[in-house]
N, C-alpha and C positions, 0 to 999 in steps of 0.2 A: 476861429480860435486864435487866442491872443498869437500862438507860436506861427502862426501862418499870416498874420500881420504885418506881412515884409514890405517894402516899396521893389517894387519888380523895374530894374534898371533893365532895357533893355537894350541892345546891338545899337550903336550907334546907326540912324536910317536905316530900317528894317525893309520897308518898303523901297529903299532906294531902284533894287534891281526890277521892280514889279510897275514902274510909273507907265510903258506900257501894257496895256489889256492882253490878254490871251489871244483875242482878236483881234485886235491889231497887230501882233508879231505873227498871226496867222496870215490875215487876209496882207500884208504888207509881204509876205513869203508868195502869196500869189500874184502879186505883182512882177515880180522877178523869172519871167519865163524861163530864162535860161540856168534857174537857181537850184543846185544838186539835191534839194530836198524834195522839189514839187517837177522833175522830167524824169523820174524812174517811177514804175510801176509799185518797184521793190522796195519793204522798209529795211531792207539789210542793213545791220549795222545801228538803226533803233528797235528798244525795247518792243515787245509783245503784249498788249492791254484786251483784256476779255473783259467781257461786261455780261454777268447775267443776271437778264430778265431786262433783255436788249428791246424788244417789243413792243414794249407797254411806253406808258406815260411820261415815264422819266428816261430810264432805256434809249429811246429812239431818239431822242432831243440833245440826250450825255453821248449818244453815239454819234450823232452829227460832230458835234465840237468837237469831240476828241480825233475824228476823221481830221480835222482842220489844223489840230493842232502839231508843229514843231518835233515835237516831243514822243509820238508814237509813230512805230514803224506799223506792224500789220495787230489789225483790230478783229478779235474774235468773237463772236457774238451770240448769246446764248438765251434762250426761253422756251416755253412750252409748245407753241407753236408762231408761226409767220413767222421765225427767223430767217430765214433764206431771202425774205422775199425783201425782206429792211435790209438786210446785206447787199445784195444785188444794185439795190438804188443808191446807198454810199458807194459802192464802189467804183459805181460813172463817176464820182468826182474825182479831179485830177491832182490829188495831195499824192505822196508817197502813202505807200502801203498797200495792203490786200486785204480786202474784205470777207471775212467767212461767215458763212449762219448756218448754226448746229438746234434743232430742235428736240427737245423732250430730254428728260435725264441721261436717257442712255447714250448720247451724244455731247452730254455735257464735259465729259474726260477731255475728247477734244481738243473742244474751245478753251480749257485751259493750262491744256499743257504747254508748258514753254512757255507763260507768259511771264512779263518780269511784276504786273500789277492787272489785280482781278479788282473790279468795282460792282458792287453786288446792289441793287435799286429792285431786285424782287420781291414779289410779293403782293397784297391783294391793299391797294391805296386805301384811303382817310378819305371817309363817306359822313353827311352832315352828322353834326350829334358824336361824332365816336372821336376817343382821346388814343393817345398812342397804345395804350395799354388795351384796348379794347381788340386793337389789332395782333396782340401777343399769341393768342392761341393757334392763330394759323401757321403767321409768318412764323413762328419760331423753329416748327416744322421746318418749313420749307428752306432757311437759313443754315440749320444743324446738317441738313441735307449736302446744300452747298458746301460747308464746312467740311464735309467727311469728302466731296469730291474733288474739293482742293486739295487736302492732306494730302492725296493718293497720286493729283495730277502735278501739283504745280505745289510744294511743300517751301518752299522758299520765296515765294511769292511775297509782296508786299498788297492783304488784304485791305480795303476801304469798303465800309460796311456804311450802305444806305438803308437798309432797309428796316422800318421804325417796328418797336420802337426799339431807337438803338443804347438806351442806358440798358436794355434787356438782353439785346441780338448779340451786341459783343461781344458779354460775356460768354454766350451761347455759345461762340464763334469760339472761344479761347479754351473753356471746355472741351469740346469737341478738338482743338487739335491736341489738347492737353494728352487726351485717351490715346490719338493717334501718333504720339512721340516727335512732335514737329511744331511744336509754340513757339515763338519768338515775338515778344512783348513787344518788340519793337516795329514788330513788322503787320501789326492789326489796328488800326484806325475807325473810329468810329465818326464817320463826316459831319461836322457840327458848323462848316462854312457857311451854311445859309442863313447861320446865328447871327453871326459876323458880317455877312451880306447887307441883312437887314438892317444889322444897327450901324452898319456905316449908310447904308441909303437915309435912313431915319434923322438920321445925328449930320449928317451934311444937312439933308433939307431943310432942318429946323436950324442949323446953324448959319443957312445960304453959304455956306463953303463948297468948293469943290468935291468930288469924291474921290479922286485921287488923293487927297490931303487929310482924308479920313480913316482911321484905323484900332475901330473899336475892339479892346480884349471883350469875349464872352466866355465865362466859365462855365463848370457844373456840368450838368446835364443836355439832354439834348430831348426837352419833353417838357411841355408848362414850364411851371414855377420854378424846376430846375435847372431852367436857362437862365444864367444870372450877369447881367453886361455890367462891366463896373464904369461906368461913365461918369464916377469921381474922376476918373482916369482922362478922359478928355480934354488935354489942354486948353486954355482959355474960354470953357464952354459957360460958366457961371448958372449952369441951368436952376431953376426954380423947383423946389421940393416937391409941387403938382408937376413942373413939366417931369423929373426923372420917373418917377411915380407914371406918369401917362406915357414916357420912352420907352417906361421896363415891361408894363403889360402888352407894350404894342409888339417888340422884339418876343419877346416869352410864346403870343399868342397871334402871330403873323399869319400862321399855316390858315388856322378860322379864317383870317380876314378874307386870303384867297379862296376855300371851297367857299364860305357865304356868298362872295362876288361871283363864283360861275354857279349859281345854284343847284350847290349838290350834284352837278354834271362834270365834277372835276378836280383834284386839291392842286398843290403847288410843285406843280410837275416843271415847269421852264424856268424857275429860279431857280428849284432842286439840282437840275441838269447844269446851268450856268453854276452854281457853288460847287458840284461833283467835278465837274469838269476843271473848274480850277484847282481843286484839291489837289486830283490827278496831276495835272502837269506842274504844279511846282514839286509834287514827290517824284516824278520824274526830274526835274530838272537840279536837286537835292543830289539825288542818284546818279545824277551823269556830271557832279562833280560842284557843281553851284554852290559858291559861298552864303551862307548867313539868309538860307529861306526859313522863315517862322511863321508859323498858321498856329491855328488853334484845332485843336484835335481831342477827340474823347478817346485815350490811351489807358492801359494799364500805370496808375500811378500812385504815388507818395504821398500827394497834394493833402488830399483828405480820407486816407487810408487809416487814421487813427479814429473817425469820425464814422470808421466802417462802407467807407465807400474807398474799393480800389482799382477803381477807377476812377476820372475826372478827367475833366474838359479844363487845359489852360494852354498859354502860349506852349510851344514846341519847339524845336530847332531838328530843321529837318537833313539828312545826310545820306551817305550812302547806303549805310545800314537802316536806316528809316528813322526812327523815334532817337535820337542823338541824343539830346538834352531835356530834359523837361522842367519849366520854371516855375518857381512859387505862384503863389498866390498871389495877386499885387495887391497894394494895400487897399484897404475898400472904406467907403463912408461907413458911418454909422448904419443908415438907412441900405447899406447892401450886406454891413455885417446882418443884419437882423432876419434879411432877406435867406443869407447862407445858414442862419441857426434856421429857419422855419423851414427850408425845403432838403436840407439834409438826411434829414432819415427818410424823405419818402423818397432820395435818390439810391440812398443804400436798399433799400426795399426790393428797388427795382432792377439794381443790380443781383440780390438775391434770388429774384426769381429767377434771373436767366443762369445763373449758374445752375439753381437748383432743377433746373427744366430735364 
């Protein structure tokens, strides 16, 4: 819409604080024998991160990282069963914090109470042939579930919601604390970084740039068509109407590429994990005080609330209370306005159901 046709100025160097990796401030803290983060057992004095549906695919891969990273003290770890046993093996590593694993619902309280950030990757993964929505009927369950043991354990919590599909789950998510008298718009995240991921992996490689020097906005949705990267937005890229055209489907429809590549024996569980896991530690590091961190995030929002979706995926400004800022639209070609008229109503759709669920 013409009124959301704004040029999105952003923070001067956004990325400035981010040039190194997750892992590199990780493994470069392990270096450091004698460094107060990694010679105590203890994360006293860092936040509390649960994960459930620690287990599975994505789970054990987002649990590792987040063991490693800086930025969490003790890590609580939750699913239906074999949690104990993925806890026990993170907790030989020699980072700060404490490893716990709590199996089955009724242990779920637990894991998360007292956390300062629950990241939720549960749920039954993306099998050949099935779109996110094909996933809705279980997961949604099992989501509204987590939702109501959040409310009850850890009601202040800042929620990041993996589990697809998430134009559906969040709002699921936002429902359900709604009933339980403890929403805060700001503090539920629907994780769209592996949007972002991909179209900076895509858009360096086709550019031969580095990927530190890469930092594509992606908007919308977080499902097909309604993953929308504006790569008008790409400094000096000059791409080709076929090449944005063959950038947009490849970012949009990445997850395919990876279950096709492991034949149906798997979707996109360790990029998933490396995106979660980033998410996590920059809204921790927002939290513990960090100037001018902005990701993109599928939030309760304005953006295209008049379009009947209230939510959307755009840049963010992240802070103590969580969701600080949220910013327009940035302005888009022609060829991605056209993009945002054609997948717009099947995002509010999809957002309907989950409320409606």
């Amino acid at each position: 819409p013409d009124s959301q046709k704004v040029v999105f100025q952003p923070p001067a160097n956004p990325k400035a604080k981010e040039t190194r990796s997750m892992f590199s401030r990780a493994l470069a803290g392990l270096t450091k024998a004698n460094s107060r983060a990694f010679t105590s057992a203890s994360g006293a004095g860092l936040p509390k991160v649960a994960v459930v549906g620690a287990a599975g695919g994505i789970g054990q891969s987002l649990s590792l990282l987040l063991k490693l990273s800086p930025y969490v003290g003790d890590l609580a770890l939750s699913d239906i069963v074999n949690t104990p046993g993925v806890a026990a093996d993170l907790d030989h590593i020699n980072t700060q914090g404490e490893v716990k694993g709590f199996n089955g619902r009724e242990e779920m309280g637990k894991a998360l109470s007292g956390a300062k950030v629950v990241v939720v990757p549960a749920g039954v993964p993306r099998k050949p042939g099935m779109t996110r929505d094909d996933l809705f009927n279980t997961n949604a369950s099992i989501v509204r579930s987590i939702a109501e043991c959040a409310a009850e354990h850890c009601p202040d919590a800042f929620l990041a919601i993996i589990s697809n599909p998430v134009n559906s789950t969040v709002p699921i998510v936002a429902e359900t604390l709604k009933k339980a008298g403890v929403y805060d718009p700001k503090k539920l995240f629907g994780v769209t970084t592996l949007d972002i991921t991909r179209a900076n992996t895509f858009v360096a490689n086709a550019l031969n740039r580095k990927m530190a020097d890469v930092n594509v906005t992606v908007t919308g949705g977080h499902a097909g068509t309604t993953i929308l990267p504006v790569l008008s937005g790409v400094e000096g890229a000059n791409f080709s109407d076929e090449q944005i055209a063959a950038l947009t489907k490849r970012i949009q429809f990445g997850g395919d590429e990876v279950v096709k590549a492991k034949d149906g024996a798997g979707s996109a569980t360790l990029s998933m994990a490396y995106a979660a896991a980033h998410f996590t530690e920059r809204l921790l590091a927002a939290a513990a005080g960090e100037k001018d961190v902005i990701e993109c995030a599928y939030v309760e929002s304005p953006v295209a609330a008049k379009d009947g979706c209230p939510y959307f995926s755009t840049q963010i400004r992240l802070g103590p209370n969580g969701a600080e800022e949220i910013f327009p639209l940035p302005s888009l070609s022609a060829a991605e306005q056209a993009n945002y008229d054609e997948m717009i109503g099947d995002l509010a759709s999809q957002i309907q159901k989950g409320v409606d669920f």
